[in-house]
Phi, psi and omega in degrees: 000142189258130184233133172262139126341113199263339180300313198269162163290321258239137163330081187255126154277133179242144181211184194069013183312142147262149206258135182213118196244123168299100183291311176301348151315295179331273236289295169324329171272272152048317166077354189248062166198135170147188157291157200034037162242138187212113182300077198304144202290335207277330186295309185305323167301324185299324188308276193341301171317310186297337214265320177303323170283342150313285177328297153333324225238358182244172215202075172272146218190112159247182176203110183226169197214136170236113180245167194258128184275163205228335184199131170231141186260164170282347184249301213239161157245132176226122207247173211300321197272003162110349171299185185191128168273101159280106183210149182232330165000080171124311208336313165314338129354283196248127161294342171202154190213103194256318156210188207199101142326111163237167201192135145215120257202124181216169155292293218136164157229035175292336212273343174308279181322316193281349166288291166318333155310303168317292158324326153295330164267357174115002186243117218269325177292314163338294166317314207289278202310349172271359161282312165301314136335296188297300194278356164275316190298313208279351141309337180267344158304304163289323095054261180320288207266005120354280154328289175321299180308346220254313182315299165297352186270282206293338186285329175291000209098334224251152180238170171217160191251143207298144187274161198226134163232185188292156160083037176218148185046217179284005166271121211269160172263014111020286181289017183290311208280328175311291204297337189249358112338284183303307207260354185048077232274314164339277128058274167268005151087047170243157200210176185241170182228174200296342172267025161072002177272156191249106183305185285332164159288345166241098166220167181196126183245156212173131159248161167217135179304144190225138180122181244252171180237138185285330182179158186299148155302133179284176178302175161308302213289337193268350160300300198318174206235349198280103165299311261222001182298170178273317183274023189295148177259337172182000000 
């Protein structure tokens, strides 16, 4: 993986990720492991098939920015270049918010194809777990990278809040058009359609707070407001 120097404001590409897919995620979302679920020899072969082909079929590539926040509001973050992130998310959380990490993370859009291909011919379970494929590697991208912003937070000193992205909880998605601003999103050839969803579709854009923390962060799932999803993790 290629790591830029985190110091300076400046745009860094990361390329060369290592990919790494959980299978027990696959299974959980997935729905065929827990009680009363029982993971069929057909399926799991179809699993297996898919995460080698996958593996073929993404092209993984971020982008980010640690930029110095100069003033935060009950509404907004606002940084040294005069841009701004509306967001209130995680705050109670933090007692100060000293800079603020943005990131955006894609696959690619061979694997985009090979789901729709799949789906045109019919063949939807193929489609699904290689979908499912997908929103796992590229969580795990984001993750990595993730990481990478929290590795340089500790060496300034600095603590960080669990990363957050638009259209979840109280961060509007809206605010995707800031961030793909900010990072010249073009860039890893990821883009918005006018309803703000981001072409390729397993892509994932996320800020993170840099500055002191008030107390530990709660879990997501245990932030998130959905009691009743299917996909809660605790």
């Amino acid at each position: 993986m290629k790591i830029f120097d985190l110091n300076s404001e400046e745009i860094k590409l990361v390329t060369k990720i290592p990919l790494e897919i959980d299978r027990n995620e696959i299974y959980r979302l997935a729905g065929v492991k827990g009680e009363n679920k029982k993971l069929t020899s057909k399926l799991e072969q179809v699993i297996d098939e898919k995460i080698l082909q996958a593996k073929n079929l993404i092209v993984p590539k971020a982008l980010y920015i640690i930029k110095n926040v100069t003033e935060v509001d009950d509404e907004k973050v606002c940084f040294k270049d005069k841009s701004h992130i509306t967001v209130k998310t995680f705050r109670k959380f933090i007692s100060s918010i000293e800079k603020m990490a943005v990131a955006l993370c894609t696959l690619g859009n061979v694997i985009d194809e090979e789901i729709s291909d799949k789906n045109n011919k019919g063949l939807y379970t193929e489609a699904l777990i290689l979908d499912i494929i997908g929103s796992v590697a590229v969580e795990n991208i984001a993750n990595k990278i993730n990481f990478l912003v929290c590795q340089k937070a500790e060496h300034m000193g600095l603590q960080t809040s669990q990363r957050f992205s638009p259209g979840y909880g109280n961060f509007d998605l809206i605010e995707q058009e800031n961030i793909f601003k900010m990072l010249n999103a073009g860039e890893i050839d990821v883009s918005l359609t006018k309803s703000l969803m981001m072409v390729p579709k397993k892509s994932i854009s996320f800020c993170v707070y840099l500055g002191k923390l008030k107390k530990d962060m709660a879990k997501q799932c245990t932030i998130c407001g959905l009691v009743n999803c299917e996909f809660r993790k605790y």
